[in-house]
N, CA and C atoms of all chains as a GROMACS GRO file, in nm:
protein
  624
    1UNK      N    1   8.926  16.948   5.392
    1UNK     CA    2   9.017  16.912   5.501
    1UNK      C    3   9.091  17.036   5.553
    2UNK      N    4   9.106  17.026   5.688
    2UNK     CA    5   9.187  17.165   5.734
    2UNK      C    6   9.317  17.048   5.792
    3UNK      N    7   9.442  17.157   5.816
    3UNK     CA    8   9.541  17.119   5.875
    3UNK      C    9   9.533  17.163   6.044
    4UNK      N   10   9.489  17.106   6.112
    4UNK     CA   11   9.508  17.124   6.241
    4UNK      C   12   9.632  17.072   6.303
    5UNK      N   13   9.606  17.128   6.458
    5UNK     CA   14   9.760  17.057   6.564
    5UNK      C   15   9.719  16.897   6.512
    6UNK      N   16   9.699  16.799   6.500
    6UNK     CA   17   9.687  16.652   6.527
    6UNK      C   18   9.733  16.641   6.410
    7UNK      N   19   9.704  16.663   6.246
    7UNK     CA   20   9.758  16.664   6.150
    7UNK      C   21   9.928  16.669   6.148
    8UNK      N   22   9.945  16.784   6.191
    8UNK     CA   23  10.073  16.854   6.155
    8UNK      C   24  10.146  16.788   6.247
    9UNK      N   25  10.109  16.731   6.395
    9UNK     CA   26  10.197  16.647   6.519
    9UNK      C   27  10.220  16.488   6.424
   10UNK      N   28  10.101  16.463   6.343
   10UNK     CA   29  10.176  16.348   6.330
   10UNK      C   30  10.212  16.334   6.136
   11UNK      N   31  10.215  16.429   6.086
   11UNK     CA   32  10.329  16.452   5.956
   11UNK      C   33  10.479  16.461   6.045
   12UNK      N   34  10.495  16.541   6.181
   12UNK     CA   35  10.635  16.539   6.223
   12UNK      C   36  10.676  16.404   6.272
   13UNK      N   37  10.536  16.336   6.318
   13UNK     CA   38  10.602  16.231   6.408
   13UNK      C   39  10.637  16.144   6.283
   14UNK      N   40  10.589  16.136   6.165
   14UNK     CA   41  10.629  16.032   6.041
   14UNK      C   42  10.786  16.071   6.018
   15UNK      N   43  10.811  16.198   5.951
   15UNK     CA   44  10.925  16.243   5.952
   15UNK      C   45  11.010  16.191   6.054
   16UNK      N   46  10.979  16.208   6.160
   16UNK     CA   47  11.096  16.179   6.307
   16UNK      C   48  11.124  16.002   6.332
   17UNK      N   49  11.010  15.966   6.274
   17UNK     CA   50  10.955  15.811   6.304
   17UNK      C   51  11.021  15.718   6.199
   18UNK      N   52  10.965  15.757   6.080
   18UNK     CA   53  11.004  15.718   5.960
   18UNK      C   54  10.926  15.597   5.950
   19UNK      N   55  10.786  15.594   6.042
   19UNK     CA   56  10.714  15.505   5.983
   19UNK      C   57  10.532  15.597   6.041
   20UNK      N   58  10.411  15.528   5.973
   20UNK     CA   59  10.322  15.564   6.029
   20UNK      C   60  10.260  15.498   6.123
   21UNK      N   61  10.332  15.378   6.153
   21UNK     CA   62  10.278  15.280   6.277
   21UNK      C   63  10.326  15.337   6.362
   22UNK      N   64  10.502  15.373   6.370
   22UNK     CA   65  10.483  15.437   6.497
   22UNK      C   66  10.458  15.588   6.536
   23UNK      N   67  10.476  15.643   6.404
   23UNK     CA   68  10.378  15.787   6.483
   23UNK      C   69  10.283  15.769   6.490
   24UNK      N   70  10.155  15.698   6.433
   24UNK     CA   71  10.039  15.657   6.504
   24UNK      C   72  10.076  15.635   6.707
   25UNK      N   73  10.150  15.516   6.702
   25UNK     CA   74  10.161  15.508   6.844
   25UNK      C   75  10.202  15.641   6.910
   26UNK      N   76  10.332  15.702   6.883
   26UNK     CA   77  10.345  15.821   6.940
   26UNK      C   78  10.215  15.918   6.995
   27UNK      N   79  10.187  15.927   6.866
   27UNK     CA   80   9.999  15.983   6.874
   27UNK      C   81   9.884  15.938   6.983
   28UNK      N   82   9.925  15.815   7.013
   28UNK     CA   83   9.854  15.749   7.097
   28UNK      C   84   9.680  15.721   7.015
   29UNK      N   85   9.725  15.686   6.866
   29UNK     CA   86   9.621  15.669   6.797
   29UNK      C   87   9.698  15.486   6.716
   30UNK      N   88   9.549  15.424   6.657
   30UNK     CA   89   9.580  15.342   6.608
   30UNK      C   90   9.631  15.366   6.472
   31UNK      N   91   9.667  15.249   6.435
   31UNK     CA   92   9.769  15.205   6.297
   31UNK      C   93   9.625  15.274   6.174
   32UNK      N   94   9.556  15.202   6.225
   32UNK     CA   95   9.441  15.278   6.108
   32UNK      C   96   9.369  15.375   6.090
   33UNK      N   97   9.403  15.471   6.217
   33UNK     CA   98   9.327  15.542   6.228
   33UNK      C   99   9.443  15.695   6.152
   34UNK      N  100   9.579  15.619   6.218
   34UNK     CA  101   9.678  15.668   6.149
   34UNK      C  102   9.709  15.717   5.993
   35UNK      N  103   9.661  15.558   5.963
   35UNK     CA  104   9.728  15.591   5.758
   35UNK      C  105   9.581  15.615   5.722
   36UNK      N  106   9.457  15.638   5.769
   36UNK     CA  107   9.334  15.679   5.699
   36UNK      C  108   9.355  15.847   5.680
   37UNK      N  109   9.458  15.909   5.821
   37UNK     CA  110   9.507  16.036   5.842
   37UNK      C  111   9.597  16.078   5.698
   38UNK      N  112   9.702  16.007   5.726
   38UNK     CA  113   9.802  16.030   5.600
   38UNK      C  114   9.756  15.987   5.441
   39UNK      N  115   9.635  15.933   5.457
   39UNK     CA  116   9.589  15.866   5.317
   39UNK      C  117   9.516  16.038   5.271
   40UNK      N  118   9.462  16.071   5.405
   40UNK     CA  119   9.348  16.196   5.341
   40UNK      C  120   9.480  16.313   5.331
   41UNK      N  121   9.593  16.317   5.434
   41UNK     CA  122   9.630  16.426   5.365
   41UNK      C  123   9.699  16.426   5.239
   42UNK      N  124   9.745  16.306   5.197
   42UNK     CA  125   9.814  16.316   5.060
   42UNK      C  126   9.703  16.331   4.934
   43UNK      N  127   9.605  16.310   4.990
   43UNK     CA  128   9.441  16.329   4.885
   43UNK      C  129   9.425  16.448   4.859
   44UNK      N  130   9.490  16.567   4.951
   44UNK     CA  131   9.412  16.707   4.956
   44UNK      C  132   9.495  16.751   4.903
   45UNK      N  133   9.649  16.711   4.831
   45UNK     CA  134   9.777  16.825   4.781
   45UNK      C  135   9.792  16.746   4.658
   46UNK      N  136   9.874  16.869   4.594
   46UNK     CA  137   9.846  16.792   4.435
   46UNK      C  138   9.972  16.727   4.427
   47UNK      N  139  10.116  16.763   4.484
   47UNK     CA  140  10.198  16.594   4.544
   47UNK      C  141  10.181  16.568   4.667
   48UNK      N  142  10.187  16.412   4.650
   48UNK     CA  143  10.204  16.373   4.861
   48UNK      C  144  10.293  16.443   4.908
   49UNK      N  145  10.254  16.401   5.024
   49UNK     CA  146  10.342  16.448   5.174
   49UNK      C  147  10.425  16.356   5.225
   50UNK      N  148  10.306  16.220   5.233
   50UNK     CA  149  10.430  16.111   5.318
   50UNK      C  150  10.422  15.996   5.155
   51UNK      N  151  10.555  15.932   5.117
   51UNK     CA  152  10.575  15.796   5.074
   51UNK      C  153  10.589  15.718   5.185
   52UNK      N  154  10.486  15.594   5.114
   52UNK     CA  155  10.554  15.468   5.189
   52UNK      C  156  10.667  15.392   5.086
   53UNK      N  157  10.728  15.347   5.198
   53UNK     CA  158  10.878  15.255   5.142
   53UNK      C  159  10.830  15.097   5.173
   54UNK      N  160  10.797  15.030   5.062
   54UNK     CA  161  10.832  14.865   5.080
   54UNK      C  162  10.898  14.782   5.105
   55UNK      N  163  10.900  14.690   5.186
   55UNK     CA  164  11.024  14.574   5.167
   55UNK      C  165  11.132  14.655   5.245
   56UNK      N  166  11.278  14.555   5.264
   56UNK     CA  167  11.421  14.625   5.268
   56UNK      C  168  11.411  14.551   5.389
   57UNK      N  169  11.553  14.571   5.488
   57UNK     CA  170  11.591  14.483   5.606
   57UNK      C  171  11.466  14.494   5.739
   58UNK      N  172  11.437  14.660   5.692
   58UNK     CA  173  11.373  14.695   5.823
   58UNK      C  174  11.208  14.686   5.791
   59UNK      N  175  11.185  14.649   5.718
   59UNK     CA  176  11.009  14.582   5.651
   59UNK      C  177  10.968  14.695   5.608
   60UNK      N  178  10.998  14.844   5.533
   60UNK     CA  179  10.986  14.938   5.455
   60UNK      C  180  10.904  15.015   5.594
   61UNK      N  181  10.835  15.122   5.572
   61UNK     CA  182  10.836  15.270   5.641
   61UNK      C  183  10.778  15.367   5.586
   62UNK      N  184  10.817  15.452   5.621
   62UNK     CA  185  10.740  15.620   5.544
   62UNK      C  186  10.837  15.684   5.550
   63UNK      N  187  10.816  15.836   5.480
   63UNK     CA  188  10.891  15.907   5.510
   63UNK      C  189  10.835  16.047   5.426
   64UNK      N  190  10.883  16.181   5.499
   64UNK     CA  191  10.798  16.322   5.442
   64UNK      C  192  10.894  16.339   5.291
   65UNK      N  193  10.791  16.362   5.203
   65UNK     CA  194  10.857  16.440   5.074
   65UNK      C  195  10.856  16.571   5.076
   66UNK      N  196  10.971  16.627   5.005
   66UNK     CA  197  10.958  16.785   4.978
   66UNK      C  198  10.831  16.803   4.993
   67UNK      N  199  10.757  16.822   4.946
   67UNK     CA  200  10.619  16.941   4.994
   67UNK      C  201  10.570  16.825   5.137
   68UNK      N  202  10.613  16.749   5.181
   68UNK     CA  203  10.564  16.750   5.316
   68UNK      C  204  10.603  16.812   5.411
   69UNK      N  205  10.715  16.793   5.407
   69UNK     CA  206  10.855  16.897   5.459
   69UNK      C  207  10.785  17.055   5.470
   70UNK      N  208  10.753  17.116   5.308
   70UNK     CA  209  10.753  17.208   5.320
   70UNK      C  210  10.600  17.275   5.397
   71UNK      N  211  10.523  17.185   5.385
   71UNK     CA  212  10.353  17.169   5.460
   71UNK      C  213  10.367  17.184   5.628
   72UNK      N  214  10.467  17.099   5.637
   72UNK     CA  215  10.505  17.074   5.781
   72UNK      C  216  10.554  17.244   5.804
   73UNK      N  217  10.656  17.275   5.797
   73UNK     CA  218  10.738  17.407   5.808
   73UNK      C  219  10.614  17.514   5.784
   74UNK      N  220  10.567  17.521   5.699
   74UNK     CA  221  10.439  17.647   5.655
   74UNK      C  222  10.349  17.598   5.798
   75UNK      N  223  10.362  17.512   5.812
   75UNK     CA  224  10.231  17.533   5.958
   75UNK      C  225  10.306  17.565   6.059
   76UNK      N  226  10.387  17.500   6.110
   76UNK     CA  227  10.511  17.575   6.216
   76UNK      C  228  10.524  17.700   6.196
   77UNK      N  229  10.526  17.780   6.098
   77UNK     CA  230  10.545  17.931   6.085
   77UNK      C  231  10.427  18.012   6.091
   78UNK      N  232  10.298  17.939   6.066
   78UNK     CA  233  10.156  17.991   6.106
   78UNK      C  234  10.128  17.972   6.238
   79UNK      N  235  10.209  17.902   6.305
   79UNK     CA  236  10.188  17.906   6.479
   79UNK      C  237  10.266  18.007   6.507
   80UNK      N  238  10.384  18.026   6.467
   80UNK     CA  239  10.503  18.094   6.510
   80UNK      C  240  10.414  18.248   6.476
   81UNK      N  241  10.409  18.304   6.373
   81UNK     CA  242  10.338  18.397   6.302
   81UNK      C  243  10.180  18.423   6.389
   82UNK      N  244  10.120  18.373   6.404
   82UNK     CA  245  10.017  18.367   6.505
   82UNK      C  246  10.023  18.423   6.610
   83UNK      N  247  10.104  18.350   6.692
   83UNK     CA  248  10.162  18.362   6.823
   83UNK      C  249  10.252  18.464   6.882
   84UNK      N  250  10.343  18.522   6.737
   84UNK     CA  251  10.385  18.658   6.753
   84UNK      C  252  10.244  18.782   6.790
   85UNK      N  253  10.208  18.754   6.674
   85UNK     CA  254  10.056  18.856   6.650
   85UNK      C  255   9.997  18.892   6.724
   86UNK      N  256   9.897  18.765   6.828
   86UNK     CA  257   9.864  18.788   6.940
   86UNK      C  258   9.912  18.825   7.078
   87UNK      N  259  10.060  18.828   7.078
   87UNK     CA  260  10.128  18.867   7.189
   87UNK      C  261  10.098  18.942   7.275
   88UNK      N  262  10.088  19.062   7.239
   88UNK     CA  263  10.022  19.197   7.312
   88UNK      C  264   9.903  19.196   7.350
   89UNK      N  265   9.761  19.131   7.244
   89UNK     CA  266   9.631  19.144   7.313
   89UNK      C  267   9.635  19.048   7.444
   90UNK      N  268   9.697  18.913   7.437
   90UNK     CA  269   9.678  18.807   7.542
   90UNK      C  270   9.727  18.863   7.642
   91UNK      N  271   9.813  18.951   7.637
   91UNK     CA  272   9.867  19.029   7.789
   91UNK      C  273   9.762  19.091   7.817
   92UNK      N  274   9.725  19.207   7.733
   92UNK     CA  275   9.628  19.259   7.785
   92UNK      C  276   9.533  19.196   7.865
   93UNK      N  277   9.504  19.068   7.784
   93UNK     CA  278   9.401  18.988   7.844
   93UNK      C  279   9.412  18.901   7.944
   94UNK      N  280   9.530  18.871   7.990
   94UNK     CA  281   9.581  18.793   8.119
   94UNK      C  282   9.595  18.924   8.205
   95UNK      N  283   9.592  19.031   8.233
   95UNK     CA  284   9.619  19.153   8.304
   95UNK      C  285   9.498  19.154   8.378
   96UNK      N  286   9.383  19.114   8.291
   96UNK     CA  287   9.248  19.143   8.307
   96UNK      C  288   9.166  19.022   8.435
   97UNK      N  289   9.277  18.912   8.366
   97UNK     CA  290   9.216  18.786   8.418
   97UNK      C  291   9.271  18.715   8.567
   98UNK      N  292   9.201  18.681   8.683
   98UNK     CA  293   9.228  18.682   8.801
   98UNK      C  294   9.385  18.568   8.744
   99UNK      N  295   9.471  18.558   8.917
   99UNK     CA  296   9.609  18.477   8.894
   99UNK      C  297   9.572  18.401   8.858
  100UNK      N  298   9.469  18.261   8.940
  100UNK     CA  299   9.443  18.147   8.933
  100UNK      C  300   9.327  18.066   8.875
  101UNK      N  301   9.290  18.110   8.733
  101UNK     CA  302   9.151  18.115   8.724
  101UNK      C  303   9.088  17.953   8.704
  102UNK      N  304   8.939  17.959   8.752
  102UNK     CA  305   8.916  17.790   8.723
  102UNK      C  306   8.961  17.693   8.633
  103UNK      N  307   8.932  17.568   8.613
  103UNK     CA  308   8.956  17.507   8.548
  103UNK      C  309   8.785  17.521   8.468
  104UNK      N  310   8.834  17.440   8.313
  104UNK     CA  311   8.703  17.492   8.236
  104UNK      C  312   8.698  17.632   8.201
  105UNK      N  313   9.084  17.832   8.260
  105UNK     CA  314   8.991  17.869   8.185
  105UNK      C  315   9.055  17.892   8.040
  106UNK      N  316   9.004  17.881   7.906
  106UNK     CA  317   9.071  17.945   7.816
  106UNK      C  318   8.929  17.994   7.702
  107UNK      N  319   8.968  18.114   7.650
  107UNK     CA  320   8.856  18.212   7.614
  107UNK      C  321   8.883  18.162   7.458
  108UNK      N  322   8.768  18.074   7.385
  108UNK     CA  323   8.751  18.013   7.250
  108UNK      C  324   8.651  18.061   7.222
  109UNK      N  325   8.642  18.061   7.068
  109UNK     CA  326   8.523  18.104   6.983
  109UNK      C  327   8.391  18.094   7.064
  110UNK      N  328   8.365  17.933   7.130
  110UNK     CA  329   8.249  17.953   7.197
  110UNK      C  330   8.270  18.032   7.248
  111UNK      N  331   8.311  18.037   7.426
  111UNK     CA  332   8.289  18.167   7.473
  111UNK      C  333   8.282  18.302   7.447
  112UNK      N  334   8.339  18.317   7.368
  112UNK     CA  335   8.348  18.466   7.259
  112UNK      C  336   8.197  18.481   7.234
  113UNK      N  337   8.165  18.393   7.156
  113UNK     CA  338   8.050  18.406   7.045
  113UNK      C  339   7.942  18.425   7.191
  114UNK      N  340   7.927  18.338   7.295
  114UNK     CA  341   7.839  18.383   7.411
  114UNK      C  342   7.845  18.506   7.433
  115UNK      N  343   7.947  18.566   7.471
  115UNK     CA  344   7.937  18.693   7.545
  115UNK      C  345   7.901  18.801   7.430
  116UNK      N  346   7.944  18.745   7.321
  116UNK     CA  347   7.894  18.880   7.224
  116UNK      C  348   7.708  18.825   7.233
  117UNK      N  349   7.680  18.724   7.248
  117UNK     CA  350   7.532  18.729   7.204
  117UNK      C  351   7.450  18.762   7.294
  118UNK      N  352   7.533  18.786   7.416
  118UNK     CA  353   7.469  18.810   7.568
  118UNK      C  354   7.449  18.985   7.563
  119UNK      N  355   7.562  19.042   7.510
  119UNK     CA  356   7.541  19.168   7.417
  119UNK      C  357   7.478  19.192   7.358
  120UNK      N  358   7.459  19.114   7.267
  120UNK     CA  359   7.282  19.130   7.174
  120UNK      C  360   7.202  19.135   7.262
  121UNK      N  361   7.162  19.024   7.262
  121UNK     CA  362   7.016  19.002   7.317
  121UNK      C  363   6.974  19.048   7.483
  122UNK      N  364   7.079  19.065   7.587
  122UNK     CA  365   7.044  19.115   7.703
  122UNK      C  366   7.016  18.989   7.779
  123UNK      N  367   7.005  18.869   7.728
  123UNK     CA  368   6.962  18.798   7.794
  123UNK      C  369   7.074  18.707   7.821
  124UNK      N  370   7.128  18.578   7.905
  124UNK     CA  371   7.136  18.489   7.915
  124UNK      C  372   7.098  18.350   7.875
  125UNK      N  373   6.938  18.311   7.866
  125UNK     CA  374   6.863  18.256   7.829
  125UNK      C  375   6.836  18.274   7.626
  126UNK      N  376   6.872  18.377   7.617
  126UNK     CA  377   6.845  18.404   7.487
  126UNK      C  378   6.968  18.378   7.395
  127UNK      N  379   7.055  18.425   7.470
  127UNK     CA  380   7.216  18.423   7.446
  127UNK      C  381   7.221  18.265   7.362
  128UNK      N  382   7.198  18.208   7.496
  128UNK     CA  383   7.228  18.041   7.502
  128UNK      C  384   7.121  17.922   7.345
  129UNK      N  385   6.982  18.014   7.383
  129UNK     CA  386   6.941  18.012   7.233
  129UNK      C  387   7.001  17.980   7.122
  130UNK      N  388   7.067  18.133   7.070
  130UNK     CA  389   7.139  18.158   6.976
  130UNK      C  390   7.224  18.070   6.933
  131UNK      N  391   7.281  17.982   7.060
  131UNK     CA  392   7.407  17.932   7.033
  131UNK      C  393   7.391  17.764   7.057
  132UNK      N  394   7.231  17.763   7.034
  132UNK     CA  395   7.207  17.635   7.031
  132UNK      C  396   7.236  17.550   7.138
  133UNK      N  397   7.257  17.579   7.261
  133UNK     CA  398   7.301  17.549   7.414
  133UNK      C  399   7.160  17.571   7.479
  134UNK      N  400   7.217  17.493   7.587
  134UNK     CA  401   7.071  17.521   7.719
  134UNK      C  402   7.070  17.619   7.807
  135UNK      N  403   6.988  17.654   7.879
  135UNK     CA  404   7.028  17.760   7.972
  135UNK      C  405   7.091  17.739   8.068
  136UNK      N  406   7.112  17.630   8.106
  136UNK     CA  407   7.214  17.594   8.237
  136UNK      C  408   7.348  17.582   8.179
  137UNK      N  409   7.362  17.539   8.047
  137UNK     CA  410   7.489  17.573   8.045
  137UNK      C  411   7.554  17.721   7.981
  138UNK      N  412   7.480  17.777   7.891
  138UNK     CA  413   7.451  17.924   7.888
  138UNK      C  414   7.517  17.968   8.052
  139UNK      N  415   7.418  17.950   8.117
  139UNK     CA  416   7.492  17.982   8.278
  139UNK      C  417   7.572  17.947   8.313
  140UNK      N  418   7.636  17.840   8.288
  140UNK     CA  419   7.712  17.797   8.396
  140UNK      C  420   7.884  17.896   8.318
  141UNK      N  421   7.855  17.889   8.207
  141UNK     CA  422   7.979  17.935   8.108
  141UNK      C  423   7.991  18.060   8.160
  142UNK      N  424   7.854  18.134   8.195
  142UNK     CA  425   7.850  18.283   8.229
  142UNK      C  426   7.911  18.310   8.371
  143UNK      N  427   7.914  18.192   8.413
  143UNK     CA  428   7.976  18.215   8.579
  143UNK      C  429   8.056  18.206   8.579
  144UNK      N  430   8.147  18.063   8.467
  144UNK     CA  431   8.320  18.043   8.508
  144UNK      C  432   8.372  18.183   8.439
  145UNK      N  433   8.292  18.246   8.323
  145UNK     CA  434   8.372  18.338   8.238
  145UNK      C  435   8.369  18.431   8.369
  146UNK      N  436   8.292  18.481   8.442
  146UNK     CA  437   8.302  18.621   8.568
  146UNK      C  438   8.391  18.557   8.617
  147UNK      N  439   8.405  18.431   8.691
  147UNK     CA  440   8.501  18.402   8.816
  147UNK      C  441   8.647  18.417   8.709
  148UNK      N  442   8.695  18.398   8.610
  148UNK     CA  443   8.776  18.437   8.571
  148UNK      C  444   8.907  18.522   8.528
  149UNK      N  445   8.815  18.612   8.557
  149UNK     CA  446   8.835  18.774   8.534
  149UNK      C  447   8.839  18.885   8.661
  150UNK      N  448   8.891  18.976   8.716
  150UNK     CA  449   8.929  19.027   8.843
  150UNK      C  450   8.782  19.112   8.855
  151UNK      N  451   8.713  19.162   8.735
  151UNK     CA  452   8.603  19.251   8.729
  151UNK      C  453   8.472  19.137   8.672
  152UNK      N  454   8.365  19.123   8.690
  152UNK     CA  455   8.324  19.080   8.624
  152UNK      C  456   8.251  19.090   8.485
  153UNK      N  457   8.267  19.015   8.378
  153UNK     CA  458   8.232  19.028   8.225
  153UNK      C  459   8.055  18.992   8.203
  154UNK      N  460   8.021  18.966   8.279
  154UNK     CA  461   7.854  18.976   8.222
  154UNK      C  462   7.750  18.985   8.358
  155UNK      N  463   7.717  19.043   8.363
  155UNK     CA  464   7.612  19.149   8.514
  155UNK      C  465   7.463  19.105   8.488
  156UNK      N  466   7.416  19.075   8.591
  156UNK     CA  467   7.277  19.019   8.542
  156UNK      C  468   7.185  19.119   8.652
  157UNK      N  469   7.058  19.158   8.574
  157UNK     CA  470   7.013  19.231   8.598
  157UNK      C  471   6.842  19.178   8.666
  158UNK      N  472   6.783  19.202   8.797
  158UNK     CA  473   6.651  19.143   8.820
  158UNK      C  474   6.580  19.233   8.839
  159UNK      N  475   6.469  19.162   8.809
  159UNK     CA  476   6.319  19.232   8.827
  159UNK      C  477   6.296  19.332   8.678
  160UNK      N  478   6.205  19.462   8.704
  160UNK     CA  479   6.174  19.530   8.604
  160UNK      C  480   6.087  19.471   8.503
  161UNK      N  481   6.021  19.506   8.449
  161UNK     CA  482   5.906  19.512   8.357
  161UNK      C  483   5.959  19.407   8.232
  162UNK      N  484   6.080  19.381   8.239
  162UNK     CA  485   6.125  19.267   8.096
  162UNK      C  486   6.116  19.123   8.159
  163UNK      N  487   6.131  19.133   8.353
  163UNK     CA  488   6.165  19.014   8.410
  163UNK      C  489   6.290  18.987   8.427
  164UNK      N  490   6.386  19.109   8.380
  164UNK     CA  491   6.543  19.117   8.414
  164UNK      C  492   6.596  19.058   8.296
  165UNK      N  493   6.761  19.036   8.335
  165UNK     CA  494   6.817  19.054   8.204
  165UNK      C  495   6.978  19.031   8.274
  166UNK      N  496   7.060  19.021   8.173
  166UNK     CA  497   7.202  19.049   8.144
  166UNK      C  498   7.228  19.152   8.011
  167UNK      N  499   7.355  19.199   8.121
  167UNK     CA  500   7.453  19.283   8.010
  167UNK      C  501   7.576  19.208   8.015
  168UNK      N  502   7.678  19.308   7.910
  168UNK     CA  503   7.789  19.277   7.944
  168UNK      C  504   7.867  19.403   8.010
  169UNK      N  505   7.954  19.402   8.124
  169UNK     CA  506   8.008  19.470   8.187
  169UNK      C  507   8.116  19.580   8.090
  170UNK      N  508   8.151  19.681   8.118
  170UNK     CA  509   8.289  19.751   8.070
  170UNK      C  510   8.395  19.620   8.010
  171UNK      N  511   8.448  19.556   8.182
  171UNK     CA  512   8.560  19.450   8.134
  171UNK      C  513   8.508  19.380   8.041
  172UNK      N  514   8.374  19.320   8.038
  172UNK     CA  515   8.310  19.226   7.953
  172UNK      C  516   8.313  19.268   7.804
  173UNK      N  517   8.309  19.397   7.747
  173UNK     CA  518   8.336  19.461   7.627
  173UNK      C  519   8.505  19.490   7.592
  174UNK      N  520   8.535  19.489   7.654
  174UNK     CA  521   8.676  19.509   7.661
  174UNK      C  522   8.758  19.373   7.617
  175UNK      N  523   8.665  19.251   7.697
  175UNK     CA  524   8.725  19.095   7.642
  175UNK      C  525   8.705  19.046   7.531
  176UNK      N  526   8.565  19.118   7.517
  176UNK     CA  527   8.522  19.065   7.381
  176UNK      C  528   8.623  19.140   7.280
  177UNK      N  529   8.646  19.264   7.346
  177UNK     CA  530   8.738  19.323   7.189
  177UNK      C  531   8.854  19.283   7.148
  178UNK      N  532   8.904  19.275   7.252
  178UNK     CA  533   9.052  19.177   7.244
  178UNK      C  534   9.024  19.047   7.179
  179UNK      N  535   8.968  18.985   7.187
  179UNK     CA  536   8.935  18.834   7.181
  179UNK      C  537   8.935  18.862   7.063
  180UNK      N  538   8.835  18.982   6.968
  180UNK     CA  539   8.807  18.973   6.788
  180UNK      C  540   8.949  19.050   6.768
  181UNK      N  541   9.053  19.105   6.796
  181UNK     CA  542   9.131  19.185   6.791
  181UNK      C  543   9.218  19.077   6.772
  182UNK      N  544   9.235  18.972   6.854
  182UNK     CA  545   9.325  18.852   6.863
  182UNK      C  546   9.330  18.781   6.733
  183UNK      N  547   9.178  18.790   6.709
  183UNK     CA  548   9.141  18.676   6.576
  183UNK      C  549   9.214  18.746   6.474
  184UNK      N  550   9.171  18.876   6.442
  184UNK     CA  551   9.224  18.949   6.337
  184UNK      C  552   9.368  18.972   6.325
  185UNK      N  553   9.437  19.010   6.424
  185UNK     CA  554   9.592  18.984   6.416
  185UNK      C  555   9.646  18.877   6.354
  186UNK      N  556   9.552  18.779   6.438
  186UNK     CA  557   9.648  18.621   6.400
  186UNK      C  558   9.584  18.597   6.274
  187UNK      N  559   9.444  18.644   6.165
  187UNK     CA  560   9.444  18.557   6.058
  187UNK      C  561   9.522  18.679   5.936
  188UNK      N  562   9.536  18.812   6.003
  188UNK     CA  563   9.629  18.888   5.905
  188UNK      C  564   9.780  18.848   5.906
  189UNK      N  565   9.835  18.726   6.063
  189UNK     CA  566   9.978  18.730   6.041
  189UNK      C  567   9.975  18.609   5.980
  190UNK      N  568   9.865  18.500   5.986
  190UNK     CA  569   9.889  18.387   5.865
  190UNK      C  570   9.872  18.367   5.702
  191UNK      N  571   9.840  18.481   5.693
  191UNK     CA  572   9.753  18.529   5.544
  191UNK      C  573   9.886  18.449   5.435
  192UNK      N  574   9.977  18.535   5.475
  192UNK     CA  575  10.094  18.471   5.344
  192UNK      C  576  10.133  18.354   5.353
  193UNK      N  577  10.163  18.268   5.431
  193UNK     CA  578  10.151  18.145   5.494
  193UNK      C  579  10.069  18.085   5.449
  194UNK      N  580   9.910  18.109   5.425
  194UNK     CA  581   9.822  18.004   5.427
  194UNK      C  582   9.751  18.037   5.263
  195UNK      N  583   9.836  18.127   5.225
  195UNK     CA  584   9.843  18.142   5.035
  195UNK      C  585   9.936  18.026   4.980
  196UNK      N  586  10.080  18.010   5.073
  196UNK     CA  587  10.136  17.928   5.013
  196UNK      C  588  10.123  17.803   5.046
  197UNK      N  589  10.019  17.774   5.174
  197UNK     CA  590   9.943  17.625   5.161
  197UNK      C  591   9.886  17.600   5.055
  198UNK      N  592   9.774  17.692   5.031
  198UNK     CA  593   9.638  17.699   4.951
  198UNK      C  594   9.722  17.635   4.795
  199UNK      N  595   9.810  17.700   4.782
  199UNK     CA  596   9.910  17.666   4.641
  199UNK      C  597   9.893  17.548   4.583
  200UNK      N  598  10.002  17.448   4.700
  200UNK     CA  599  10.030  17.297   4.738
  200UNK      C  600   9.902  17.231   4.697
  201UNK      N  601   9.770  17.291   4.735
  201UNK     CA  602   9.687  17.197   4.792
  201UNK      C  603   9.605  17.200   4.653
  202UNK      N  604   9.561  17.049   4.618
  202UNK     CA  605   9.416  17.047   4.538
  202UNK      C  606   9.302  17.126   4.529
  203UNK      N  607   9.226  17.163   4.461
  203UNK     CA  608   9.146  17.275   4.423
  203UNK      C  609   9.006  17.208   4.498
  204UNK      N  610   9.028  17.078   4.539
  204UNK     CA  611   8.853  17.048   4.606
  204UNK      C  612   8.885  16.952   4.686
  205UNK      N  613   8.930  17.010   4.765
  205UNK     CA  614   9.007  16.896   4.883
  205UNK      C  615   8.895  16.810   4.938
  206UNK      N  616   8.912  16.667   4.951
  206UNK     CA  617   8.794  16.568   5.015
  206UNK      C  618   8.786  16.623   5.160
  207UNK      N  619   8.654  16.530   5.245
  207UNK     CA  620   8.625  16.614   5.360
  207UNK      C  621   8.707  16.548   5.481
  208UNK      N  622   8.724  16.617   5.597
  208UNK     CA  623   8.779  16.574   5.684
  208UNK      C  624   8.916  16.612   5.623
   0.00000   0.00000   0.00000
């Protein structure tokens, strides 16, 4: 399993959500297509990422554990870190490249 | 337009091989779309990145232009920045994570 953008958008949207139904929706993905997501990433780390919560007023939820938290943040800083890095060549390379270039 | 591994990996193979047609080969693509990639990548760019060459005793050919070597270098220059600025980052994923992560 790799951690891509779709992974890591919806570990935040659980965190922000505090459930995986609706960061699924946020996602604009289904409920199952959702927790088959969060089922594989808690499969690939040796603790989970997201708990689910049972029961309670609001019919239980999810929510990120420390190392999801910290999974979440380590990929935010590999974009951030990335994106520093390449700074300078992409200029170069937009310098190169007409204003308006096609689509595709 | 945005310049990804595919396109990368084209224009370097259009470098190899001289060809277009051969390029597209390589990369398990057809020749029309081999071409068509080879056209949006020129209209892209203020100079153009791959020059096609007719007639002569081979039946003609493509190169890649100055700018066209120049994109490609940036482009592997890009890669290498960004996987030397995630390196420590993606040690302390690797950590977290199970030793035989399932697929997907």
């Amino acid at each position: 399993m790799r951690i891509g953008p779709g992974k890591a958008a919806l570990l935040e949207a659980i965190g922000d959500t505090g459930s995986i139904a609706a960061a699924g929706r946020r996602m604009g993905m289904s409920y199952r297509r959702a927790w088959v997501l969060a089922k594989t990433m808690n499969a690939c780390f040796k603790e989970p990422l997201i708990e689910t919560v049972k029961g309670g007023s609001g019919g239980g939820g999810a929510l990120l554990t420390g190392t999801g938290r910290e999974v979440l943040a380590l990929y935010r800083a590999m974009e951030d870190h990335a994106a520093t890095a390449v700074m300078s060549d992409m200029d170069k390379l937009r310098a190169l490249m007409v204003d308006e270039p096609p689509e595709d």
